[in-house]
BATIMAR-562948 format. One record per residue (C-alpha): z, x, y. Coordinates in steps of 0.001 Angstrom, whole numbers, padded with zeros to 6 digits, always signed. Layout:
REM residues N
ZXY/...
***
This chain:
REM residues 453
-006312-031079+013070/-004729-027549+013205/-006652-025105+015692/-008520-022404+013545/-008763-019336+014612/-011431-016698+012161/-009685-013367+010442/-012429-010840+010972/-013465-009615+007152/-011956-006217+006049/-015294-004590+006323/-015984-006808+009819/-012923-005384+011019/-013551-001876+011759/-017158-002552+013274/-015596-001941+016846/-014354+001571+015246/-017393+002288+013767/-019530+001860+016403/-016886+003628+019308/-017727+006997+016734/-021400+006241+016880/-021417+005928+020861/-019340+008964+020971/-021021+011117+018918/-022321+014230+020480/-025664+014863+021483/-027281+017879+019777/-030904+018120+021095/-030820+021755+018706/-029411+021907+016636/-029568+023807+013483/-028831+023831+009724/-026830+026794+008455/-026817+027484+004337/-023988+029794+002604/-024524+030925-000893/-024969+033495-002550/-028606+034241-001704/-028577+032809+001590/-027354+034517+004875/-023942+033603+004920/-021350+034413+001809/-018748+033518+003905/-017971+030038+004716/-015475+030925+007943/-018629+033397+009396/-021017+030656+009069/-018967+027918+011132/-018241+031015+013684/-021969+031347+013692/-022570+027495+014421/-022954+026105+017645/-021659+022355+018393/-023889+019709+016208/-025035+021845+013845/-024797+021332+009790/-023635+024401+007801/-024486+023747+003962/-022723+025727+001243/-024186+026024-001850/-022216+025728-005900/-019421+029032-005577/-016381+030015-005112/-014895+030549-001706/-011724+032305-001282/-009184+032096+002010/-008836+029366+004343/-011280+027206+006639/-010494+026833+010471/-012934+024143+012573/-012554+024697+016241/-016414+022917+017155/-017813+019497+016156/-020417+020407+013023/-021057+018807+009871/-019552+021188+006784/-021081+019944+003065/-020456+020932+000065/-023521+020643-002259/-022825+020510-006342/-018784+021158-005239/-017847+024371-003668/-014564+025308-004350/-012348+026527-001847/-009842+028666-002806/-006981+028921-000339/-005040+031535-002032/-001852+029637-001636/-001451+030330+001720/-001969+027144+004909/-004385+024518+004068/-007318+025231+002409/-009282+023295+005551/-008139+023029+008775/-009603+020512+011379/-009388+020891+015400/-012325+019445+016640/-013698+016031+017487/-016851+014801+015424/-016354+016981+012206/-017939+016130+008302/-016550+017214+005589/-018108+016378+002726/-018057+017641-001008/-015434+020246-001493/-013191+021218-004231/-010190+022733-002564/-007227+024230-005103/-004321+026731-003858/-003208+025231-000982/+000051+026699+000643/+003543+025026-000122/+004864+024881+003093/+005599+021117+004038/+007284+022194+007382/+003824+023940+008039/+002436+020641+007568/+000087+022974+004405/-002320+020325+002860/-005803+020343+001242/-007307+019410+004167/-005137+019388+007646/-006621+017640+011126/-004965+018254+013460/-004494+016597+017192/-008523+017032+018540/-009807+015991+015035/-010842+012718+016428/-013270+010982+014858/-013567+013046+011853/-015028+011905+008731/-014120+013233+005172/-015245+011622+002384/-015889+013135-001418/-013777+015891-001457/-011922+016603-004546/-008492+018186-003591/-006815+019772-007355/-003590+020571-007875/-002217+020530-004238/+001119+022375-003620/+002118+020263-000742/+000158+017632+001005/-003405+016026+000314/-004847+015332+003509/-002394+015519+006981/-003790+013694+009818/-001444+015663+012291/-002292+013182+015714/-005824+012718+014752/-007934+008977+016001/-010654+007524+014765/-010582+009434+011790/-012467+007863+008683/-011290+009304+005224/-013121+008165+002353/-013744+008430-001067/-011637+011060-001995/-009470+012545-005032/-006655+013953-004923/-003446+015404-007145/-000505+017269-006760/+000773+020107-009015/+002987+018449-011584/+004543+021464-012097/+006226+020740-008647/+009804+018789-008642/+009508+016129-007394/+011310+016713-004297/+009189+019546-003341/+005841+017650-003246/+004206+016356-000583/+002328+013065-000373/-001633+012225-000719/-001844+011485+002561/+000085+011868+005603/-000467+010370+008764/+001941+011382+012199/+001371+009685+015084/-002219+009030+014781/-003750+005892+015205/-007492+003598+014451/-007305+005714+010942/-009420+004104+008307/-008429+005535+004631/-010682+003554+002116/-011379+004264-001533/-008963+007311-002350/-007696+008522-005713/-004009+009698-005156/-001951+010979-008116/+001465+012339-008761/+002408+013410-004885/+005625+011898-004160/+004324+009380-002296/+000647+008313-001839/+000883+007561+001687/+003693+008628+004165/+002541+006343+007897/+005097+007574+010335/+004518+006405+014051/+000765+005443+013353/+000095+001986+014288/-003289+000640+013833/-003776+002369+010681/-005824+001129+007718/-005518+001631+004343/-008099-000007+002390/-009051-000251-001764/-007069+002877-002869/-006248+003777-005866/-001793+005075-006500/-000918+006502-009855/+001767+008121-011232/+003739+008527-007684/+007319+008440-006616/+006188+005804-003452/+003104+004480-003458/+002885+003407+000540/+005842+004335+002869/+005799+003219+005987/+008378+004001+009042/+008010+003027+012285/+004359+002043+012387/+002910-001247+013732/+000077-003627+013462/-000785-001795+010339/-003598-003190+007645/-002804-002711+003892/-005073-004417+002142/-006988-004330-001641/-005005-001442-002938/-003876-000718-006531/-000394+000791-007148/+000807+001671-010715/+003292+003519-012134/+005651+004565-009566/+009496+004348-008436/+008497+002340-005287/+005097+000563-004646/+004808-000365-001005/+007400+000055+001468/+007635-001506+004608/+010347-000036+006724/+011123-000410+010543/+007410-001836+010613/+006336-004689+012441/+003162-006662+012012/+001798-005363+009063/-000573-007343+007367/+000093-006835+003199/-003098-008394+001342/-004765-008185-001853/-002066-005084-003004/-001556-004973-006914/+001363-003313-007636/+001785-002825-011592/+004992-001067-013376/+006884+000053-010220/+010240+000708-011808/+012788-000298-008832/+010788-002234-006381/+007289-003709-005843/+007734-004565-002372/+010629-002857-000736/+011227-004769+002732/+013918-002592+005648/+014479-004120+008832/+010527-005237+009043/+009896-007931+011221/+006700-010249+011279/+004790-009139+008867/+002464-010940+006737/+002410-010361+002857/-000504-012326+001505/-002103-012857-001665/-000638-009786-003768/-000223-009295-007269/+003090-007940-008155/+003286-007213-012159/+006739-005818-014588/+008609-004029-011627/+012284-003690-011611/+012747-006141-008339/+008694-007665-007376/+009741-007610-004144/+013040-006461-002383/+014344-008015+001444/+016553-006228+003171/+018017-007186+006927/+014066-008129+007161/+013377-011437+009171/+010307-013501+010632/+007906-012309+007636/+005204-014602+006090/+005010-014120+002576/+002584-016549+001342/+000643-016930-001903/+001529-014285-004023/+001527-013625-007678/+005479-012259-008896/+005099-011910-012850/+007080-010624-015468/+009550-008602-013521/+013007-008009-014078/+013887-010084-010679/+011455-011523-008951/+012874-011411-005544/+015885-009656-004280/+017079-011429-001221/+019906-009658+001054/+021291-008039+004045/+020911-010888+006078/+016803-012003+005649/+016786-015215+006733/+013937-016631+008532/+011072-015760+006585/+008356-018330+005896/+007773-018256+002061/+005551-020736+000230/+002507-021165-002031/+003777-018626-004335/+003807-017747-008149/+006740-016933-009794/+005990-016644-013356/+008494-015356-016426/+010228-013034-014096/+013938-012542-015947/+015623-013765-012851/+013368-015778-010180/+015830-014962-007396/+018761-012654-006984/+020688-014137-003692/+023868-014628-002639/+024715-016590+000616/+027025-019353+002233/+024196-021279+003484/+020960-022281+001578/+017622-020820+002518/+014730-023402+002304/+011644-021533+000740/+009024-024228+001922/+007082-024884+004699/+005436-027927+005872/+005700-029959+002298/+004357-026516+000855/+006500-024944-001581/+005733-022569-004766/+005425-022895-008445/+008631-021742-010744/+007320-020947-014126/+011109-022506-015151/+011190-025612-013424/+012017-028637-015085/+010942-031064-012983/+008219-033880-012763/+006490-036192-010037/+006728-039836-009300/+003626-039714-007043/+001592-037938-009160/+000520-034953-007223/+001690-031385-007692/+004552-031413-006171/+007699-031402-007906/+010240-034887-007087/+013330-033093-007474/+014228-029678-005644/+014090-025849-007516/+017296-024468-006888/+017030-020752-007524/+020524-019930-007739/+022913-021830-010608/+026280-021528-011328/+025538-018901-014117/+023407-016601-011821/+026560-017064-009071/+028636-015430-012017/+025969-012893-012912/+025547-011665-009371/+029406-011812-008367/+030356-010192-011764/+027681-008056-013833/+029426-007197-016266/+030229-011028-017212/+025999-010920-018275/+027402-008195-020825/+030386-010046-021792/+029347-013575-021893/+025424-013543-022010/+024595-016653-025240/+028231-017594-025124/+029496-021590-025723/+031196-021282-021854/+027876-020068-020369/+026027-022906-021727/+028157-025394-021178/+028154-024474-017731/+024492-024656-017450/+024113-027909-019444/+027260-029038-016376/+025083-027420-014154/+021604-029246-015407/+022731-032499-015812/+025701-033097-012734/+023545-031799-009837/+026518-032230-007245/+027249-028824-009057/+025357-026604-007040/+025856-023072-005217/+024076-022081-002282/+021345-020308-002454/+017134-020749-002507/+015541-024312-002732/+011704-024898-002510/+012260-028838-001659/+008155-029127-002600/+008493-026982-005562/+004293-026992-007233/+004105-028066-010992/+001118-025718-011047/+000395-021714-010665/-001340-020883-006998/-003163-018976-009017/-006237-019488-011420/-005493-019218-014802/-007988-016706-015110/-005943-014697-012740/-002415-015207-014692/-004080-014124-018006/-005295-011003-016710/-002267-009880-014627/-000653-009283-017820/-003273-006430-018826/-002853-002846-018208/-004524-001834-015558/-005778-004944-014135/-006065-005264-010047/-006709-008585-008534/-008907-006753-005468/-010933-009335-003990/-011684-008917-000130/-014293-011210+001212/-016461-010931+004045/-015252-013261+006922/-011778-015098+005590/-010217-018334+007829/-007017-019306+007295/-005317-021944+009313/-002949-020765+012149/+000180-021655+010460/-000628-019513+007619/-000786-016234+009419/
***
């Protein structure tokens, strides 16, 4: 029998982080509420957390609140029917140095657009450990969303946030970015039209968890960061969905990624990661390897894009199997000496275009899928050949040659177990197709055998 070992559940996982902020928390034996509004004691946001001693809750009533926020003291800052914040677009409408800080409710517009300011909606920076923000609404941003400048611990939830589109595109910023922080939990955002939805630069441990990417250039960009969770998000409309590069052990689950117009999956030099049960839908490549080796990419659902996989640079050594590749135009672009054996332990995936049958009567295919033919060989080597020759009597006479003489082969992929069914439910195929739809299902407590992770 093979040794299981149990995945902690999504939600399990980040008990330990929960309760480390609980146990932390300060100790406030007095303290206080504060109100701002206009009939209240404080008009001014700023004097009322100046006012505030450490613990205390400053609540600002419906209004708006010109200049910019600064919180030097662990408090609790909400927002009731959604104060705006206006920070005159100058620095970042809230800025966060303290450990144990709530904010909560906000509408922030005007933020400054200085990106080497690090200006954002909301900005912690390096003591904003353990900070929660959660429900904010952050309009029309001029650089970044939320920065997490160094910042643990920090739990950011719930919110929405858009850049100006009036912004090139090379002058935005991105919905979130995290620098060398680490134990981040971002869960349940909105991010739209930043130029990327998540920038992770140096910040291992990081979790990204059931957001929501629309209408960005990247929709997760990763550099340098390891041991990463990205897990349950959707990703639609952008130039890049996720991107794993110079990452190692990041765990990919549960993604959708719908209408990214180069690359679902972009792969650089990322070693032993784990890319599991995503739902890649009419991208330009579903998922693109570069110089990227000892991956697991394991049951995943790569439909109706132009190329299903791109495989180059040298990735070899990547465990692939119990995948879907459905009506992509090409299943596999890859050229190599050698072929590369997508199985794994009589496990192989389900081509949508193989031809095959079984002798024994199971799902597994007798013959081998051979992704590359001696067509695709002269499609890769020579594109413009697919202009010249696409539907012509010499291209399919080579692949009748090619079909019927199999000691006519080119290297390239072969699933030696290839599936004669989908890993998927059908249920699940059908509604890939739709706009909009996002295969997001997370359970509580998860077990997978060793081998598969």
């Amino acid at each position: 029998m093979f040794k299981k070992h149990k995945i902690l559940a999504i939600g399990l996982l980040f008990s330990p982080v929960i309760l480390c902020i609980f146990l932390m928390m300060p100790v406030a034996s007095h303290a206080k509420t504060i109100y701002v509004g206009k009939n209240k004691a404080f008009h001014s946001i700023q004097n009322a957390v100046r006012s505030a001693n450490d613990g205390d809750t400053v609540i600002v009533e419906k209004g708006r609140y010109s200049g910019n926020i600064f919180i030097n003291k662990p408090l609790t800052l909400i927002g009731v029917n959604g104060p705006i914040i206006d920070a005159l677009l100058k620095g970042s409408g809230i800025v966060v140095n303290a450990k144990h800080v709530i904010v909560e409710g906000f509408k922030i517009i005007n933020d400054g657009d200085d990106l080497g300011k690090m200006d954002a909606g909301i900005l912690l920076r390096q003591k904003a450990d353990f900070a929660i923000i959660k429900d904010n609404y952050i309009l029309s941003s001029n650089a970044n969303g939320i920065y997490v400048d160094g910042a643990f611990y920090a739990t950011v939830k719930d919110n929405f946030m858009s850049s100006s589109r009036k912004i090139p595109w090379g002058a935005r910023g991105y919905g979130f970015y995290l620098w060398n922080a680490q134990y981040d939990v971002l869960e349940g955002n909105v991010i739209k039209y930043f130029v990327g939805g998540f920038y992770v630069i140096s910040s291992p441990n990081s979790y990204l968890l059931k957001n929501i990417i629309l209408d960005d250039y990247y929709g997760t960009h990763y550099m340098y960061s390891d041991y990463d969770i990205v897990a349950g998000n959707l990703v639609k409309n952008t130039i890049v969905g996720l991107a794993l590069m110079y990452s190692n052990y990041v765990t990919a689950d549960f993604n959708t990624i719908i209408n990214a117009k180069h690359k679902g999956f972009l792969f650089n030099q990322a070693f032993y990661d784990t890319v599991m049960s995503n739902v890649v839908i009419r991208c330009g490549k579903g998922m693109d390897l570069y110089d990227t080796v000892h991956n697991k990419i394991i049951h995943n659902l790569i439909i109706n894009n132009n190329i299903g996989m791109h495989v180059w640079g040298g990735s070899f050594h990547n465990k692939v199997y119990n995948n879907s590749f459905i009506n992509n135009r090409f299943q596999v672009k890859f050229l190599a000496h050698d072929n590369i054996y997508w199985d794994y332990k009589g496990k192989g995936n389900f081509w949508s275009d193989y031809n095959g049958f079984s002798t024994k009567k199971n799902n597994v295919g007798s013959l081998p899928y051979r992704a590359n033919s001696i067509v695709s060989l002269i499609y890769w080597k020579f594109p413009l050949a697919k202009l010249l020759l696409s539907g012509s009597p010499i291209i399919r006479t080579l692949e009748f040659i090619a079909d019927s003489f199999p000691i006519f082969t080119v290297a390239g992929i072969v699933d030696r177990y290839p599936y004669l069914n989908p890993t998927f439910p059908k249920k699940i195929i059908k509604n890939s197709v739709k706009d909009g739809f996002s295969y997001v299902k997370i359970k509580r407590r998860i077990e997978f055998r060793q081998d598969e992770r």
